[in-house]
C-alpha positions as CSV (number, residue, x, y, z in Angstrom):
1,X,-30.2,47.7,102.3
2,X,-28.3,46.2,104.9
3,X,-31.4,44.2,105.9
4,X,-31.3,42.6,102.7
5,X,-28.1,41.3,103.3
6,X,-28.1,40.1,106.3
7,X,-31.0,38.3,105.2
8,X,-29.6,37.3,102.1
9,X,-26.5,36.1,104.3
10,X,-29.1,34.0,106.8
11,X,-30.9,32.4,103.7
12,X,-27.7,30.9,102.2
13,X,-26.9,29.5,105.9
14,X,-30.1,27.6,106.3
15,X,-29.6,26.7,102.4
16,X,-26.4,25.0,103.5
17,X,-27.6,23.5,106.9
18,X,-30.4,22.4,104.8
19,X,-27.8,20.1,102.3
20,X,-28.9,16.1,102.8
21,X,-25.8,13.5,103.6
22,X,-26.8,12.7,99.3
23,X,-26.3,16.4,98.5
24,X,-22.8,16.4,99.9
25,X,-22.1,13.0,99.1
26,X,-22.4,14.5,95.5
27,X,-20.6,17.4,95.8
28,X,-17.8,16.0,97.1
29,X,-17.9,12.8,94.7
30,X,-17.8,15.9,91.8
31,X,-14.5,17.9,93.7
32,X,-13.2,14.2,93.8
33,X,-13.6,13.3,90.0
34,X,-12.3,17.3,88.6
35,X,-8.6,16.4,91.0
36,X,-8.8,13.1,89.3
37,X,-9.0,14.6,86.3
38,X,-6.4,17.0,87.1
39,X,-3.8,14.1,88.7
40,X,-3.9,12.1,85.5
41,X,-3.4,14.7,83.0
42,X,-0.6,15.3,85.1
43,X,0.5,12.1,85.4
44,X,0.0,11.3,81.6
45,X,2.1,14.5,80.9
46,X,4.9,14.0,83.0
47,X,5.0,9.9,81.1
48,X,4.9,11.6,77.6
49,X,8.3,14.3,79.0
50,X,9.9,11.4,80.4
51,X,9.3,9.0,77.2
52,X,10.4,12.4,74.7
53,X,12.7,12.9,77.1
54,X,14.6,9.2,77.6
55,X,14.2,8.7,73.6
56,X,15.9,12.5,72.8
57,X,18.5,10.9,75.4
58,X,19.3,8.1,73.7
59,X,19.2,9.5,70.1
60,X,22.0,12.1,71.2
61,X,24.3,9.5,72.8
62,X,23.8,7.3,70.0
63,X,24.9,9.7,67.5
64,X,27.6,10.8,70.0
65,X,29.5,7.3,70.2
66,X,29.5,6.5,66.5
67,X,31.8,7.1,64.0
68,X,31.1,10.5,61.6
69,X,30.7,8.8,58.7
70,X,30.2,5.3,58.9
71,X,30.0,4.3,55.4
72,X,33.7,6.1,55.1
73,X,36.1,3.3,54.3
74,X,39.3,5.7,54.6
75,X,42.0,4.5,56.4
76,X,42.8,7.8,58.9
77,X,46.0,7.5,60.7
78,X,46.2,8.7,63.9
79,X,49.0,9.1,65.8
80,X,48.6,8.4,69.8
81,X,51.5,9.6,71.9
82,X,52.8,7.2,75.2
83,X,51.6,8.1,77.9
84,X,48.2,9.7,76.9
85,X,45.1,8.9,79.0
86,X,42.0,7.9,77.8
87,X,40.7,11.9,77.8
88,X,43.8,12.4,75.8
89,X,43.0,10.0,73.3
90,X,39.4,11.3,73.0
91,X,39.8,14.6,72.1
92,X,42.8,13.4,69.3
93,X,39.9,11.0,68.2
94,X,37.6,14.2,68.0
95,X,40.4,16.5,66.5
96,X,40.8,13.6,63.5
97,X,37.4,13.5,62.9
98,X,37.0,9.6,63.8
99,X,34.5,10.4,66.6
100,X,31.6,12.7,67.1
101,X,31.5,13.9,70.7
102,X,34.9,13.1,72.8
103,X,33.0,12.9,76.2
104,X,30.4,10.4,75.1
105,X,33.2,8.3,73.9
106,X,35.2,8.6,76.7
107,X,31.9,7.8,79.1
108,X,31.7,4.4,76.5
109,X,35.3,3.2,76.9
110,X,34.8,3.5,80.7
111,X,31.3,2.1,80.6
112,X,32.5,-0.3,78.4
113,X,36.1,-1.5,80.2
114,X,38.3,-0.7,77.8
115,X,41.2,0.0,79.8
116,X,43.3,-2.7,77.8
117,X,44.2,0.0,75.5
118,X,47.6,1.5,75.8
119,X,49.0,4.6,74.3
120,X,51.7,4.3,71.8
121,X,52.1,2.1,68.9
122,X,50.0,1.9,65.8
123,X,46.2,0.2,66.3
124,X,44.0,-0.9,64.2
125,X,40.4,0.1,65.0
126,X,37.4,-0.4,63.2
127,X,34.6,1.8,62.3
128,X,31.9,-0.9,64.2
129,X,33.8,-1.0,67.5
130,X,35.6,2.4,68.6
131,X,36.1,1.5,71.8
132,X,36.2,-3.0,72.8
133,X,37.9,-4.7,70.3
134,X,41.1,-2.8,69.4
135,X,43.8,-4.8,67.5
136,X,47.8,-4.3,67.0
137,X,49.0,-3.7,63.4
């Protein structure tokens, strides 16, 4: 039994010293083409995360820096004490219900150079532009 082995063992080594430069050209050219294979399903995988990804992104922030309800006309007073800073002002925003996410907005008015603004008073803002273009009543 052993015999058979080793002969079995000396028969795949001449099978192997026997392989022509084509035969491994081949075999390697097939090992090349399966980590192709493997590198671009990766590569197209990690493209479709990044598009989902990047799109889910931009959907949230959106929703985040505008208004609740848009197509509200309601006049909502809001009262802004002196002296408040613009994380202040965000989360009275939020509390009102004027704004959807009060760290988004604040991220937008700093983004956005909004530092004009100044606690205290009465302001006019407009559903469109929560943040640039605020106007003294």
């Amino acid at each position: 039994m052993s015999n058979d082995k080793n002969n079995e063992q000396k028969n795949n080594q001449t099978n192997k010293k026997k392989l022509t430069y084509k035969e491994i050209s081949q075999e390697r050219a097939k090992d090349t083409s399966i980590a192709r294979k493997i590198i671009i399903i990766v590569l197209v995988l990690l493209t479709l995360l990044i598009i989902f990804g990047g799109y889910s992104g931009y959907k949230y922030v959106k929703k985040g820096i505008s208004p609740v309800d848009p197509n509200n006309e309601e006049i909502v007073e809001v009262t802004i004490p002196l002296g408040s800073s613009s994380t202040d002002i965000a989360h009275i925003l939020k509390d009102n219900g004027v704004i959807n996410n009060s760290l988004l907005y604040r991220f937008y008015v700093k983004f956005n150079n909004a530092t004009d603004f100044q606690a205290g008073g009465v302001f006019v803002i407009t559903i469109d532009d929560l943040s640039g273009n605020y106007s003294r009543a």
